[in-house]
Each structure stands twice: as C-alpha cells, then as structure tokens.
C-alpha positions as CSV (number, residue, x, y, z in Angstrom):
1,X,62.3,101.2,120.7
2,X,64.7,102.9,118.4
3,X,62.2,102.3,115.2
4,X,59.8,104.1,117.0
5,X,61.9,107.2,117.9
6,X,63.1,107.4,114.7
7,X,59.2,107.0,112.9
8,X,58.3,110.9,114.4
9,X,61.2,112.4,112.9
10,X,59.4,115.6,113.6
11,X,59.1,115.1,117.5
12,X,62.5,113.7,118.0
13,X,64.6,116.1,115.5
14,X,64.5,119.2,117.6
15,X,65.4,117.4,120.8
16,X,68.7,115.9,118.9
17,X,71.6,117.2,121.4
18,X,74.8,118.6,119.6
19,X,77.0,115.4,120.9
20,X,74.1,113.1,118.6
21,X,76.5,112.6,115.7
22,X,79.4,111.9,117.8
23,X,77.5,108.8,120.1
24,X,76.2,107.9,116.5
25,X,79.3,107.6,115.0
26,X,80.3,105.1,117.9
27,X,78.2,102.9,117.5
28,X,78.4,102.9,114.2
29,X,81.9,102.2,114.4
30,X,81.3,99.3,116.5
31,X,82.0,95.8,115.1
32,X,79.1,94.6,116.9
33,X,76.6,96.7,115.6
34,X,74.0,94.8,114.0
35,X,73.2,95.6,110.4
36,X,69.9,96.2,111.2
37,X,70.6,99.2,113.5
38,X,73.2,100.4,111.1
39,X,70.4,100.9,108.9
40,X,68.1,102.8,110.8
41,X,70.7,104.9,111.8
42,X,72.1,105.7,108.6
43,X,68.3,106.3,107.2
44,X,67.2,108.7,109.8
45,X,70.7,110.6,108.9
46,X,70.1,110.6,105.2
47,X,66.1,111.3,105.6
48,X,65.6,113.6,108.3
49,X,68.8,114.2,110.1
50,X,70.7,116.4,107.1
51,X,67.7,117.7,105.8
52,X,66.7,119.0,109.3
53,X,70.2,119.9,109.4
54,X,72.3,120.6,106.2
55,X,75.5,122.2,107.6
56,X,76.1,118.9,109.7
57,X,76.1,117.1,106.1
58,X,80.1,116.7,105.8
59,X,80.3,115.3,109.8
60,X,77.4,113.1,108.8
61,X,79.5,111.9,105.8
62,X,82.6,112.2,107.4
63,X,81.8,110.4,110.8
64,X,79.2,107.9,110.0
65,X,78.8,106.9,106.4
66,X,82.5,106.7,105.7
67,X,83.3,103.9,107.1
68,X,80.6,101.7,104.8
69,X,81.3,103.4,101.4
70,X,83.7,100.7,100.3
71,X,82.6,97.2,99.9
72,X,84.8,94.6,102.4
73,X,84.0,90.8,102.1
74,X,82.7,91.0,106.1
75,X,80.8,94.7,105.3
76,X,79.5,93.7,101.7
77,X,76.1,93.4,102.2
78,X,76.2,96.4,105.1
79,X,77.7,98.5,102.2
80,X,75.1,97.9,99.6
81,X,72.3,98.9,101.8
82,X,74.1,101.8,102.9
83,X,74.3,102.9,98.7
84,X,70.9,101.8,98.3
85,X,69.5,104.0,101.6
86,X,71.8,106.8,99.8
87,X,70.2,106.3,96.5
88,X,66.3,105.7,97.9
89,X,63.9,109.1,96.8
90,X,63.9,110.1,100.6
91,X,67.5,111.1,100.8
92,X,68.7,114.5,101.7
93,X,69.9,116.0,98.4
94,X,72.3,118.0,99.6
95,X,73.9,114.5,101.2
96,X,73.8,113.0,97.2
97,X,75.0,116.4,96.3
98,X,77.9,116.0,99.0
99,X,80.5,116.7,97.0
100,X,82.7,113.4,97.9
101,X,79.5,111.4,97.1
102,X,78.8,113.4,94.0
103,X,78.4,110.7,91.2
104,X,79.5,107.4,92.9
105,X,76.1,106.1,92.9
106,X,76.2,106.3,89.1
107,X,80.0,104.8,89.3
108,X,78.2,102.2,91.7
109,X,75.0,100.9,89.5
110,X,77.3,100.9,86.0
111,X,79.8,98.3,87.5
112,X,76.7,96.3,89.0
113,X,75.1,96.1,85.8
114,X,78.4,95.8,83.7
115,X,80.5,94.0,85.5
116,X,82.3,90.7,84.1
117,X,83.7,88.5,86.0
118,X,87.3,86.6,85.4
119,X,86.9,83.1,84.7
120,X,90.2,82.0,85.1
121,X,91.9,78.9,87.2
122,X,92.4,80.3,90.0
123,X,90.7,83.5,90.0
124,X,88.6,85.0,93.1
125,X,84.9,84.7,94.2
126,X,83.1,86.9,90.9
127,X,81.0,88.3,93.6
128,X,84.5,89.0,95.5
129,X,85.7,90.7,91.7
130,X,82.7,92.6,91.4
131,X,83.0,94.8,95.1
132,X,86.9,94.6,94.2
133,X,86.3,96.7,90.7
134,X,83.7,99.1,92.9
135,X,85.9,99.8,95.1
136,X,88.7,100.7,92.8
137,X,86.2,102.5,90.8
138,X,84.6,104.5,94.0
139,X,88.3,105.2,95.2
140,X,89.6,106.9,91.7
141,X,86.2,109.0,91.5
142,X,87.1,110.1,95.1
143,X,91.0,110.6,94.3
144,X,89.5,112.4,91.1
145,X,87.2,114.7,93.1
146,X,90.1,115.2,95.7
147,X,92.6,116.4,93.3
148,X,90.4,118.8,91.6
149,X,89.7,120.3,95.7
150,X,93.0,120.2,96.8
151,X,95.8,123.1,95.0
152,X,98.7,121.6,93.8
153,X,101.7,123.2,95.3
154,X,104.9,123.0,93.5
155,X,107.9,123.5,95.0
C-alpha cells in the first residue's frame, strides 16, 4: 500500500501533514523496520519530499537519514542503499548539497574502489575493515565540515 502512495508523489505531497517527518523518523528509528520500507521511505524523502519541500532539508537529514550514514556490521547493507538512494540522478540537490552531506559520496565511492584490506593473523572481516575506514573517513569529513561551521572561541 505504501509503494502505491508513494508512486503519485504529486497527489500525496500536498496532503503531507506538518507531524509527517516526525511519525517518519519513528519508524525509521525502529529496530524492526524492515529494510525494505526504510527504503521507500528514505526515497520518497530524497526524490519528492525535499524537492517539494527544501527548507525541511536539514530535519530530513537531521531526523531520518542520520541514523544510516555510518556503516554498522547489523545496518551495513541498510547503509549502502541509503548512499546509493542519496547518490541515484533523482535526488533532491539541495539534500546532496546539504552541507553535512556535502562530498561524502565522493569520500564514500574512493574508499570502495581503493580500499585494501589487512591481511594479517588475526585481523578483522576485510568487508568489516572496509565500512571501518568509511566510517572514519565520513566522520573526519563531518568533523572537518563542523569545525569550519562552528567559531572557535578562545578563552
């Protein structure tokens, strides 16, 4: 039922309540919410949803993509379709352009195609290394973007 909602963007858009990103997050926030329905959720959002409506773009980011931006071994594969759905032709600029997002795709696909993994005796799961190094790579682009955002104060 949802699939169908969500395939007339145009009809269901302007009947989207203000509360819509709030019962969205929820669910998404759910352990028990099935990949699949993450997905369609996080694709209306970055197709229609904040093109429709660009000034909910941070509370989009903020509320309901957050939480899948870093790869976890039990959200791995949840992660990467959330980066793919965020890098597909369809998605809002101004979400890409979100300035927290703003080159982590890039960050993203260099490590995929890059990446090395340690060898050693007694070394992790490459596939475990490779969404380690991503996510030490995504969270010093953040930091980077962060610190440029927030003033330093000295005291």
């Amino acid at each position: 039922m949802l699939e169908a909602l969500y395939s007339k963007p145009s009809s269901l858009l302007p009947h989207l309540e203000k509360g819509y990103i709030e019962a969205i997050a929820t669910v998404l926030s759910s352990p028990a919410t099935p990949r699949q329905l993450i997905r369609l959720h996080i694709t209306f959002l970055s197709h229609h949803f904040s093109k429709e409506y660009p000034s909910a773009i941070k509370i989009v980011v903020e509320q309901c993509l957050w939480p899948f931006l870093l790869f976890t071994k039990a959200r791995q594969k949840t992660s990467a379709a959330v980066w793919d759905i965020l890098e597909s032709e369809d998605c809002s600029d101004g979400l890409t352009e979100f300035q927290l997002l703003r080159g982590c795709l890039v960050v993203i696909r260099d490590l995929e195609e890059n990446f090395v993994a340690t060898e050693d005796e007694g070394a992790s799961d490459p596939v475990l290394q490779k969404f380690t190094a991503i996510d030490i790579a995504l969270a010093n682009r953040i930091a980077g973007i962060l610190k440029a955002l927030i003033p330093v104060t000295r005291f």
